[in-house]
C-alpha positions in Angstrom: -25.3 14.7 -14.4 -22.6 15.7 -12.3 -21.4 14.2 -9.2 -18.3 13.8 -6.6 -16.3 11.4 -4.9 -17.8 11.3 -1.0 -16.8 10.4 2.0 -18.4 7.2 3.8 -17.4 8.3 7.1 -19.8 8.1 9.7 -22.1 6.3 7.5 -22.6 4.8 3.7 -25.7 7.2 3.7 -23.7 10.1 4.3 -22.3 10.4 1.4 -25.7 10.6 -0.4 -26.1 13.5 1.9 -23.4 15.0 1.3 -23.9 14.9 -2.7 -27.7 16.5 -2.0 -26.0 19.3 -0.1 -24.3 20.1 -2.9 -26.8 20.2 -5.5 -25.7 16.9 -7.4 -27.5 14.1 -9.2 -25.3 11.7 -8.5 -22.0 10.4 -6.4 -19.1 8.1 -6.3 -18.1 6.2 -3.0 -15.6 3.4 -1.9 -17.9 0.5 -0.4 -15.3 0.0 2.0 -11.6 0.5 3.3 -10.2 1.2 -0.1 -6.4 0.6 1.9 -7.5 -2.9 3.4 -8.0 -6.5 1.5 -10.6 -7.3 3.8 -13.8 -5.5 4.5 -16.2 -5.5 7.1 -19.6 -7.7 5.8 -22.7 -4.7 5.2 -25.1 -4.8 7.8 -28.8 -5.1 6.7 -29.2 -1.6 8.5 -26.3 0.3 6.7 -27.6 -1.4 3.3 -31.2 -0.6 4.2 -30.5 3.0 4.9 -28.4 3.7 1.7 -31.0 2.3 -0.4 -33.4 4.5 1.1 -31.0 7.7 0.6 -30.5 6.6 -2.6 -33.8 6.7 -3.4 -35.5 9.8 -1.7 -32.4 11.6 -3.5 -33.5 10.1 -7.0 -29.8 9.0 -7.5 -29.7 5.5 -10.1 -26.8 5.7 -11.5 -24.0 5.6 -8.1 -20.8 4.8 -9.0 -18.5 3.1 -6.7 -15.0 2.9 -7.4 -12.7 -0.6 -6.2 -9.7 -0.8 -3.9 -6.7 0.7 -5.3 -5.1 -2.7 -3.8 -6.0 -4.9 -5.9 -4.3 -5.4 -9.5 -6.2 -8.2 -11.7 -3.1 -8.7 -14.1 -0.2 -9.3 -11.3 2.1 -11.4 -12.4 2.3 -12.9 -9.1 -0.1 -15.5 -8.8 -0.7 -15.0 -5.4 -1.4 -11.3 -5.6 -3.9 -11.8 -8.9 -6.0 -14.4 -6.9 -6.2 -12.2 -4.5 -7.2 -9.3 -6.2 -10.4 -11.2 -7.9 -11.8 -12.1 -4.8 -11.3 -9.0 -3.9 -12.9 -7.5 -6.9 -15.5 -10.5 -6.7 -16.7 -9.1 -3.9 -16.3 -5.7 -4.4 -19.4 -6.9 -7.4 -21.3 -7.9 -4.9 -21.4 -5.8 -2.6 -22.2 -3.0 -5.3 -25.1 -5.1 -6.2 -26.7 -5.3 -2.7 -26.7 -1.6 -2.7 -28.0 -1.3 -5.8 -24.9 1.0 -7.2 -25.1 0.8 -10.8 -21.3 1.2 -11.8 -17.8 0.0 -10.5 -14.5 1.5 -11.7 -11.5 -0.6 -11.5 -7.8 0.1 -12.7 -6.6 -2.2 -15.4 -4.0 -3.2 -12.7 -0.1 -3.2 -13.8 1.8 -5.7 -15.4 4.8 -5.7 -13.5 7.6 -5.8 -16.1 5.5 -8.7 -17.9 5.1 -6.8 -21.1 1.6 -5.4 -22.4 0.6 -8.0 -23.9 0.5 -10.9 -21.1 -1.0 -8.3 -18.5 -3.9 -7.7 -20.9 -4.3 -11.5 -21.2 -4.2 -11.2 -17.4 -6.6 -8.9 -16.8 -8.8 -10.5 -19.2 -8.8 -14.0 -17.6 -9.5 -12.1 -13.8 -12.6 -10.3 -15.6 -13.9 -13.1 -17.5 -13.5 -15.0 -13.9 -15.3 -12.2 -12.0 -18.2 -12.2 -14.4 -18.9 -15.4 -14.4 -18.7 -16.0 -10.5 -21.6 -12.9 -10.3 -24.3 -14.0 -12.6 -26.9 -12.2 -11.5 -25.7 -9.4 -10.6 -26.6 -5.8 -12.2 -23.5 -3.7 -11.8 -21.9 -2.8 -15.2 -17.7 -3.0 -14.2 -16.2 0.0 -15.9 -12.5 0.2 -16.7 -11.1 3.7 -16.3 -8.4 4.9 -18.7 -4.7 5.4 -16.7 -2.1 8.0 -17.3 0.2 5.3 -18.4 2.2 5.9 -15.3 5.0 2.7 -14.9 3.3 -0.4 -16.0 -0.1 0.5 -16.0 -2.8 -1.0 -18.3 -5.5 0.4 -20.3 -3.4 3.7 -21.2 -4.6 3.4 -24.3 -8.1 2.5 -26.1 -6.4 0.0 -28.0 -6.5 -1.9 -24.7 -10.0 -0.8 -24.0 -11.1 -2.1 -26.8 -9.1 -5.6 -27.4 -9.9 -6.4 -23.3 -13.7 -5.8 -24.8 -13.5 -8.3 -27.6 -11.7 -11.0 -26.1 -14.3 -11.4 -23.5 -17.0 -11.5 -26.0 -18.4 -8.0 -25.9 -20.2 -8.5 -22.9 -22.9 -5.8 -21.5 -21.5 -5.6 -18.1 -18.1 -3.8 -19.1 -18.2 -0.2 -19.7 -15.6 2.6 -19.9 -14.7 5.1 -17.2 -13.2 8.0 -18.6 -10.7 10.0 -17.0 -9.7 13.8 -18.8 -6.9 13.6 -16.4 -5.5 10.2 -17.8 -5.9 11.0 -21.0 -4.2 14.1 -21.0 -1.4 12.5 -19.5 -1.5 9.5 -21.4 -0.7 11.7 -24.6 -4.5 12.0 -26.3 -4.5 16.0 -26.8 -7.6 17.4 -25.1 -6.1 21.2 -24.7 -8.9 22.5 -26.3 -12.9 21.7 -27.3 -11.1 20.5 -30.8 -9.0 18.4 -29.3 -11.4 16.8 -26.9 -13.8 16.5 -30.2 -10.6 14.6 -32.2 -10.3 12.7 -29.1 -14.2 12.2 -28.7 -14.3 10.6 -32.3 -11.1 8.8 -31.8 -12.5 6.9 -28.9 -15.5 6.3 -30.6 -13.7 4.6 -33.8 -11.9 2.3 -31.5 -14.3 1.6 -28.4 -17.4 2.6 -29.1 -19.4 5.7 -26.9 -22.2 3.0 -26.3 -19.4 1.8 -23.6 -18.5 5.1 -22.2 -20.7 4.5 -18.6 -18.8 7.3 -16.3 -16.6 10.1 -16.7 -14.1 11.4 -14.5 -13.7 15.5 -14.9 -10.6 16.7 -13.6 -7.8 18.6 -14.6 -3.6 17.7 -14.5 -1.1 19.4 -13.1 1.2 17.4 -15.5 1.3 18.4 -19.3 0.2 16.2 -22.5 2.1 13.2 -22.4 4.2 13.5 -19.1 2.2 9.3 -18.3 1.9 11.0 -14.5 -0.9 10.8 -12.8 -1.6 14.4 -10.7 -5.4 15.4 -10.9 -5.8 19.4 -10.8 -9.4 21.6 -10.3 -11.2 22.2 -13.2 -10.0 24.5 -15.6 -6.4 24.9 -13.7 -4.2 22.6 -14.9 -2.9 21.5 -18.0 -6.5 20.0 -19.8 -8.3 23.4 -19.4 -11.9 24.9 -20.3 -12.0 23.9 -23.4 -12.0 19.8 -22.9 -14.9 20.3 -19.9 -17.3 22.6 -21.9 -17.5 19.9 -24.7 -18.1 16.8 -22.6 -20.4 19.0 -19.8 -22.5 20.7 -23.2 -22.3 17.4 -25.5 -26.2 16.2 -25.7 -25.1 12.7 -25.4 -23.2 13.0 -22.5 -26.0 14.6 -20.6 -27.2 11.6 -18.8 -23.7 10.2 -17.8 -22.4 10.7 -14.8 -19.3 13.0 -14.5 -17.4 12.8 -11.4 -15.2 14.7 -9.8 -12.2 13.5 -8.1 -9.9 16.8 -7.0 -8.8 17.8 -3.5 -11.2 18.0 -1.3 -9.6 21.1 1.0 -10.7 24.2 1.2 -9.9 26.9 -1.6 -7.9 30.3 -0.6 -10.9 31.9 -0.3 -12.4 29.5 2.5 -14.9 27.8 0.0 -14.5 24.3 -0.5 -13.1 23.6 -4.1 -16.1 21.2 -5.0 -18.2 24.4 -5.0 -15.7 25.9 -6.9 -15.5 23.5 -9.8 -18.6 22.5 -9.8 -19.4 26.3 -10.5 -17.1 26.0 -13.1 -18.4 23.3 -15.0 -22.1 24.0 -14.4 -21.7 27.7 -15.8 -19.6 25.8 -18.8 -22.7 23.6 -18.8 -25.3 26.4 -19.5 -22.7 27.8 -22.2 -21.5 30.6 -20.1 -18.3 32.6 -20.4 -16.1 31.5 -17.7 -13.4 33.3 -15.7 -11.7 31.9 -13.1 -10.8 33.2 -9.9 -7.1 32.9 -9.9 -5.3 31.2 -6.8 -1.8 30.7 -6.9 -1.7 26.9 -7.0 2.2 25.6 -8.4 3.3 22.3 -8.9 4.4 21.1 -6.5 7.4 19.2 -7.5 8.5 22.1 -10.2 6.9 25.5 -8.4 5.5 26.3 -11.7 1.9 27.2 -12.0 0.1 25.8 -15.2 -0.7 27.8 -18.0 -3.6 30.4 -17.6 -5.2 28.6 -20.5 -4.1 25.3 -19.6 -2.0 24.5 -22.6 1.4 24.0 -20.7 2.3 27.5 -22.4 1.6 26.2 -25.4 -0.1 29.1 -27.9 
């Protein structure tokens, strides 16, 4: 089940549109002015007309993804309490749409040290859950590069945040090959994406794993920077995205992609490039990419043909 981060613009609808026109079974959206604390209220017509999208498309499983604002283990009081009724409301309005999944940064700690933020970010959740009942939207927590004082680099986090709120159904796991990479979990190859597959499996459990996030790094394994790259031309690979776009388990989860949205070299639009890509690596085809010369940025060093950092 493959899907894409969409625009809203013009329309919550559109984006539904959008993902048809592409050929995908699902799509990931921002509810809102991602940049703002305060949203507009949905208007029984734009909520109306998204459900209906949503439905004549056959998509169930939306995912929206929160403000990048908001940071649920601040260690300023002030900030953290406004970050949960941010992410309060970011619940419901998922839940009036009928969008199945929300993906929310761990938040940072500030300097605080690991262990409080967790503690932190545990207390907002717990508070968020309980102030939204009824609602059916499953809040997944994405997996970080690590970058600065970012949380939940690590399933180690994943999994204690799980526990101490009592293993509740309505908190998943979101993913990210990107974050991983950088994070240091070696997915440079199918057998390092199955080592990492099993590892995450010992520690969280796959039953939590709700969404993925495909999308390659321009940083190498380890570098705790967060740069996403098109499929297959960074530093993760083919390797990592034929095992989780082939794996029988995963076939039903919805796998997002989050790259640039600008047009390729060759005028197409990179979605339909990597979703080329990982639909051909779907169907177990040999894949050869149509090189582009696409550097980093910061280095003007272009990534490994075989995305392994020039690792052999």
């Amino acid at each position: 089940m493959f899907g894409s981060h969409l625009s809203i613009a013009g329309g919550l609808y559109h984006a539904i549109a959008e993902a048809q026109e592409l050929n995908l079974q699902t799509v990931q959206i921002f509810t809102r002015n991602q940049q703002q604390w305060k949203s507009l209220e949905l208007q029984p017509q734009a909520i109306a007309d998204f459900r209906k999208a949503a439905d004549a498309a056959g998509f169930s499983q939306i995912v929206a993804h929160d403000s990048y604002l908001v940071n649920l283990a601040a260690p300023d009081s002030h900030l953290r309490k406004k970050s949960l009724e941010a992410f309060t409301n970011e619940i419901q309005r998922c839940d009036i749409l009928g969008i199945r999944y929300l993906v929310t940064h761990g938040g940072s700690h500030g300097g605080a040290g690991e262990e409080v933020g967790i503690n932190r970010l545990t207390d907002s959740l717990r508070a968020a859950l309980a102030a939204t009942p009824s609602a059916l939207v499953t809040v997944c927590l994405e997996t970080t590069a690590g970058q600065g004082h970012a949380l939940c680099w690590r399933f180690e986090h994943l999994a204690r945040i799980i526990q101490d709120l009592g293993d509740p159904a309505r908190i998943g796991v979101c993913m990210d090959t990107c974050h991983i990479l950088a994070a240091g979990y070696d997915i440079t190859s199918e057998a390092g994406m199955a080592n990492v597959w099993q590892e995450f499996d010992r520690v969280v459990g796959l039953d939590r794993l709700k969404v993925l996030h495909l999308n390659d790094s321009l940083k190498p394994l380890g570098s705790r920077v967060d740069r996403h790259a098109h499929i297959g031309r960074g530093y993760v690979g083919l390797g990592a995205f034929r095992f989780l776009s082939r794996h029988p388990r995963l076939k039903h989860v919805p796998k997002i992609l989050e790259t640039a949205k600008e047009n390729a070299p060759d005028s197409r639009p990179w979605d339909v490039i990597n979703l080329e890509v990982l639909r051909a690596l779907a169907a177990g085809k040999a894949v050869k990419l149509k090189r582009f010369s696409v550097p980093d940025k910061k280095t003007d060093r272009t990534p490994a043909a075989g995305g392994r950092g020039g690792k052999k």
